[in-house]
C-alpha positions in Angstrom: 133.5 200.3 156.0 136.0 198.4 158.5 134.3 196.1 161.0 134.6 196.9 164.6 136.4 195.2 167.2 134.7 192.9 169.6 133.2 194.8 172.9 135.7 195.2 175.7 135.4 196.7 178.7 137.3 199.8 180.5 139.6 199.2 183.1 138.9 202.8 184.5 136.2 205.5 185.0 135.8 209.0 187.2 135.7 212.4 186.7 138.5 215.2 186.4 137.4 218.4 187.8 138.4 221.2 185.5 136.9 224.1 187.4 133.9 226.8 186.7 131.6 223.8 188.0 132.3 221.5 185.4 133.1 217.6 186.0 134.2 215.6 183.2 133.5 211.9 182.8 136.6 210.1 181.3 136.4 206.3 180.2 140.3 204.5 179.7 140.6 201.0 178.1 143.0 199.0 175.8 146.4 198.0 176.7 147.8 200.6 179.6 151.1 200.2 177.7 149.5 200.6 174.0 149.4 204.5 172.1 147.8 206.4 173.9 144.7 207.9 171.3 142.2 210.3 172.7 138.6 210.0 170.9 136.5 212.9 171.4 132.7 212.7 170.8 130.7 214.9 168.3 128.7 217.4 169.8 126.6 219.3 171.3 125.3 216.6 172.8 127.4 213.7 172.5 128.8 211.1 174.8 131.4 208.4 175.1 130.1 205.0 174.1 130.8 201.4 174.4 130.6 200.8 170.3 133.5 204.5 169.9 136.1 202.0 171.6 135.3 198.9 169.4 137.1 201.5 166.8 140.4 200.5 167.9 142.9 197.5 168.3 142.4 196.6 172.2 145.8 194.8 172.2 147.5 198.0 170.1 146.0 201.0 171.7 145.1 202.6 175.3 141.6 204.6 174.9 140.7 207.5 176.2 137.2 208.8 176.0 135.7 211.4 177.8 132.7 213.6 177.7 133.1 217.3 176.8 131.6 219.5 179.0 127.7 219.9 178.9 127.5 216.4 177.0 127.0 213.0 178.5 127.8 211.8 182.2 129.4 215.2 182.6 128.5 216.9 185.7 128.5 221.4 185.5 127.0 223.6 187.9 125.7 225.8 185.1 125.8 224.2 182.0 126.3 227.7 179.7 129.1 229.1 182.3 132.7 228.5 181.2 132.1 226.3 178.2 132.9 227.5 174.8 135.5 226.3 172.3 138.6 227.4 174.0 137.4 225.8 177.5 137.2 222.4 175.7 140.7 221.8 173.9 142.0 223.8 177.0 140.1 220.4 179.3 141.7 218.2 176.5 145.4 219.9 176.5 145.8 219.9 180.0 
């Protein structure tokens, strides 16, 4: 197994509002000007976490994490309402 890289911090945190009461949480880090790379948690249940972004180069990449709906700092209104499958790559693709 490859060894991580050393922890580093994000450079930016909030929360994108992608309707049907849902919030959700996004982490960036890296090199603003590095390839962009989206990691997406496992789920149900899962959540962005300091040890997902020691996966990549910090000089090479710009990290994007975020918490699917439901999962992790993610805020909803009802958690069941307006989250399957579709509503999840639909948060990621737009």
């Amino acid at each position: 197994m490859r060894e991580l890289f050393q922890p580093y911090e994000i450079f930016n945190s909030g929360f994108l509002d992608v309707g049907s009461g849902h919030q959700i949480y996004f982490e960036e880090s890296g090199n603003t000007s590095g390839i962009p790379v989206v990691y997406v948690n496992g789920g149900p249940g899962g959540y962005s976490k300091p040890s997902h972004r020691q996966i990549f180069d910090p000089t090479k990449y710009h990290v994007i994490e975020f918490d699917q709906r439901g999962c992790g700092k993610s805020k909803f209104t009802e958690l069941l309402t307006s989250n399957t499958t579709q509503d999840l790559v639909e948060d990621m693709e737009n």
